[in-house]
N, C-alpha and C positions, 0 to 999 in steps of 0.2 A: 366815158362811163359804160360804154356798152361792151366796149373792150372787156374793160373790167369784171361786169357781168359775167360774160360769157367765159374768164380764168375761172372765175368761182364756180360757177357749175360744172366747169372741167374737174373740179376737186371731189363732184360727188361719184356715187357707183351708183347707176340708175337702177332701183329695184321698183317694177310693176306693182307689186304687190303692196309695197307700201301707199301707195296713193290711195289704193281700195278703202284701206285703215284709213289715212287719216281724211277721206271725203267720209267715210261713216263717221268720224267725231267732228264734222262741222255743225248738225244739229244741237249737239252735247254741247259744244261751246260756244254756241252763239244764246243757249237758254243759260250756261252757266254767268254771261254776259248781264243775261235782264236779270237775273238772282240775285247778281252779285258787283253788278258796273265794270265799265272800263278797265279798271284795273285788272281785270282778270287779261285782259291783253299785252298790257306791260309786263307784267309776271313770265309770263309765255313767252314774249320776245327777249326778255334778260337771258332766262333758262335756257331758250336755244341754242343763243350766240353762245353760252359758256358750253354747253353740251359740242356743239360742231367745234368748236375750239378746245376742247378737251380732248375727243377723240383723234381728231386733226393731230394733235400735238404728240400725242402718245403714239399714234401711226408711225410719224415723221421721223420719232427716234429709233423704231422697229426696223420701217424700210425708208430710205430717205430719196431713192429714185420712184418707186410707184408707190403715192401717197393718196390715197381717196377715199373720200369720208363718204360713207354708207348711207340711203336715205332712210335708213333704222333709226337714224338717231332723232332726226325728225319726229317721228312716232314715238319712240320713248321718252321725249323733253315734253309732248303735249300730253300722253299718259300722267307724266308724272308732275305734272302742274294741273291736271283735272283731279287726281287723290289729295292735293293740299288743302289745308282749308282758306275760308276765302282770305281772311287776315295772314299770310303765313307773311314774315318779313321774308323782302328780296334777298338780304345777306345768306337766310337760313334756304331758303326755295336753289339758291346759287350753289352752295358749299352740298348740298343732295345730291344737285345732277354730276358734279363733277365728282363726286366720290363714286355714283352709280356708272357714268359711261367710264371711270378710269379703271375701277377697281371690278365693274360687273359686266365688263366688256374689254376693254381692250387690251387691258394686259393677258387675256384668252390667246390674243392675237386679231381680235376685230370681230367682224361680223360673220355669223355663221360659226363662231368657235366659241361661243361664250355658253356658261351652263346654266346662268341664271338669267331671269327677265331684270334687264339693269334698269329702269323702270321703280320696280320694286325693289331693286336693291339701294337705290337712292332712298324711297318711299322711306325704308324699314330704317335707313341708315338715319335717316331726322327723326325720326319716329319715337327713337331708343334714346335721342343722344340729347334732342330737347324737346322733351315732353310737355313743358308748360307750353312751348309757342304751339306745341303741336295735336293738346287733348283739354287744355283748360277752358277753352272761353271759342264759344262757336255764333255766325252770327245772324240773324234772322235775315232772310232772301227779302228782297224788293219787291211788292205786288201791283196788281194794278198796270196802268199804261202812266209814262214809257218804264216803267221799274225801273231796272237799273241801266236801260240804255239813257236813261238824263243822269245821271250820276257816274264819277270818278269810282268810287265804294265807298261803302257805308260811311255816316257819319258815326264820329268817336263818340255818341253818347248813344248810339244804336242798343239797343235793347241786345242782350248775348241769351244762346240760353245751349242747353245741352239737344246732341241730334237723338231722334230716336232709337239709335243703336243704346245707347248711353242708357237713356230712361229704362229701356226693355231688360238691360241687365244689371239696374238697380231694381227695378219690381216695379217701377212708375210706370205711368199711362202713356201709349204711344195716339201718336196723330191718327185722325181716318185713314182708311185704305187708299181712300181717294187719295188725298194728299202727297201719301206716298207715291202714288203712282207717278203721279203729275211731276214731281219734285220739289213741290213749294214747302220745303221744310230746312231745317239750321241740318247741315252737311259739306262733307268735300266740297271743291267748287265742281267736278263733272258726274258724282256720283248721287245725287240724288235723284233725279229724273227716271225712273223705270221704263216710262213710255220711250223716252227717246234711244236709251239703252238698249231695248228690245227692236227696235227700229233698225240700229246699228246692226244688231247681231242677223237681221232681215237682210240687212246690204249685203254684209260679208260673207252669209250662203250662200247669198244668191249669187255671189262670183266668185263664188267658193274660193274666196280667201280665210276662210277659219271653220274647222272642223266640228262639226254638230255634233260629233259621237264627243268631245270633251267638254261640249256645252250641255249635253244629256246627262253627261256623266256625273260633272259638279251638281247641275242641277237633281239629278235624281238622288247619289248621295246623300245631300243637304236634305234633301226634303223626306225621305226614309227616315234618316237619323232622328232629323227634328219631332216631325211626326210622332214618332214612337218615344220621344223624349217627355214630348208633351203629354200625350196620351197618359204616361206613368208619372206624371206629376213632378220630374226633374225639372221642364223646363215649363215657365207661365206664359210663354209668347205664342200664340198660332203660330204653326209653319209658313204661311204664307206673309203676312208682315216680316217675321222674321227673314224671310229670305229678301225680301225688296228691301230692307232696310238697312243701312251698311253701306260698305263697296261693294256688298257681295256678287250683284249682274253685274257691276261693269266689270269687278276683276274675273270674272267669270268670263267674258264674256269678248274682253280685250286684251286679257293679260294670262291665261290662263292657255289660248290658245296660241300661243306664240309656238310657231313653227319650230323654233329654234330652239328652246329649254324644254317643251313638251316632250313626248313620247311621238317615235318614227311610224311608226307598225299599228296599223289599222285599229285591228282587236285591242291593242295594248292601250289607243287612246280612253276606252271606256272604262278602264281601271285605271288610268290615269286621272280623268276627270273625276271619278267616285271618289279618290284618297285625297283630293283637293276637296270636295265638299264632305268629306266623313272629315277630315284635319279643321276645317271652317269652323263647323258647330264646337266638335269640342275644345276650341284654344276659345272660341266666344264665349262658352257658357263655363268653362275651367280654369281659366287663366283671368289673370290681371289688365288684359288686353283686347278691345273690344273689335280691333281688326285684324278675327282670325282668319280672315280670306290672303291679307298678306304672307303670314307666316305658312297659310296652309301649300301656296302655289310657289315658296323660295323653298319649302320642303320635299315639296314631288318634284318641282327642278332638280331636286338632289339625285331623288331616284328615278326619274327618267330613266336613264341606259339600262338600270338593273331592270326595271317594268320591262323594256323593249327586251331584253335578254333575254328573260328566263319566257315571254310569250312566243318568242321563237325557236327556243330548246321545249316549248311542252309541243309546241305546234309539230315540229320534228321529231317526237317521243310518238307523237300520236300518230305521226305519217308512219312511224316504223313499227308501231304494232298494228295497224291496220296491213302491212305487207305482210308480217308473219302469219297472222289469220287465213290470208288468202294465199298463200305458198303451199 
């Protein structure tokens, strides 16, 4: 058995960085846990084995002498099983990750070469494709002690109701602030919690594993736009619920900052993260679609390179007129 072990681990590519990430989402999933029971751990172990077995596979047919699966992939099977919601069927949670790490990742060529967070491209790919399992019926979180650590999830006569993202862009009433914060409300299974979101994004400064100028950026974006939305009476929600409420901090926060589909160049991350939170409010308040934080960050993945470009051709326009001045 330890033999055995020890082949499989030879199969990964040790990356440091990833452990940072997913030790900042063991708070997020141990509360997605008492929310939402046990099942949220089944979910998570189906999704992975198919995720390292997807990429594995697809490697295998690229290079079939050095085959090693990336501990990325780790990180974007527990991403993309904390955006689900808590009922998502295992067939449907299975057929995401493996369109995400095949089609949003390794036909790039693997890790390091992909443009989009595969993550989110799983997320988007169930999103579009079965919307009933994926926006109809959301289910109220476990309270009290032990919540959902004595429960499998929910019982099938569980009470369903819509999250507050939902209510706030039909014009209904959203939950106390509190609430939202805390995350005791009908949501993703990782994304309701604020508190523990913001916690995360404390880890990952602090060992500067993710970039505060793109978490400044979405964040400041977001909250400009919104602000002034409200103010002139487009949009009914304060900015501040409306930004907690959603995926918006976690994809902000986790998904947003991905090393890999972000922008390279310093300066460039803070228009990077602005056009992630200016794209968020208005696909939320304009669209059909209440998770415009998805579409807004598989968007700016788009234009990453051209963002990194053109801040490195103005940055070199402006080294060369500052030489001519002083010549």
């Amino acid at each position: 058995m330890k033999g055995v072990l020890m082949s499989l681990l030879k199969k990964f590519q040790k990356q440091k960085m990833m452990h940072h990430v997913l030790l900042s989402l063991v708070p997020v999933l141990l509360m997605s846990i008492y929310l939402f029971g046990w099942r949220v751990l089944l979910l998570l172990a189906v999704v992975t084995v198919a995720g390292i077995i997807s990429e594995y596979a697809i490697l295998y047919l690229i290079n079939k002498e050095k085959t090693k699966v990336s501990e990325a992939v780790l990180v974007s099977c527990v991403l993309y099983v904390l955006t689900l919601p808590p009922t998502a069927p295992i067939w449907l949670a299975v057929i995401g990750i493996v369109f995400g790490i095949v089609f949003g990742k390794a036909v790039f060529g693997g890790f390091g070469q992909n443009i989009f967070n595969p993550a989110l491209v799983a997320r988007c790919f169930v999103y579009v494709s079965f919307p009933a399992q994926m926006t109809i019926s959301w289910t109220n979180p476990f309270g009290g002690f032990p919540g959902g650590f004595g429960a499998f999830a929910g019982s099938t006569d569980m009470v369903t109701a819509a999250t507050p993202m939902i209510n706030m862009r039909d014009g209904l009433a959203w939950p106390p602030l509190g609430e939202i914060f805390l995350g005791t409300i009908p949501g993703s299974i990782g994304e309701t919690s604020s508190l523990l979101i913001l916690l995360g994004a404390a880890y990952l400064l602090y060992t500067k594993t993710a970039s505060w100028k793109i978490m400044a950026g979405s964040a400041g974006g977001a909250a400009v736009l919104s602000t002034v939305l409200y103010l002139t009476g487009v949009q009914a929600v304060p900015p501040l619920p409306f930004l907690l409420s959603g995926g918006f901090l976690f994809a902000t926060v986790f998904m947003a900052t991905d090393p890999i589909t972000a922008t390279r160049d310093e300066k460039a991350k803070f228009i990077f993260g602005a056009l992630v939170g200016l794209l968020a409010v208005v696909i939320r308040l304009f669209s059909l679609f209440t998770e415009g934080i998805m579409f807004a960050i598989l968007i700016a993945n788009a234009f990453a390179p051209l963002i990194d470009r053109h801040v490195k051709s103005f940055r070199a326009w402006r080294k060369a007129r500052a030489s001519e001045v002083t010549a």
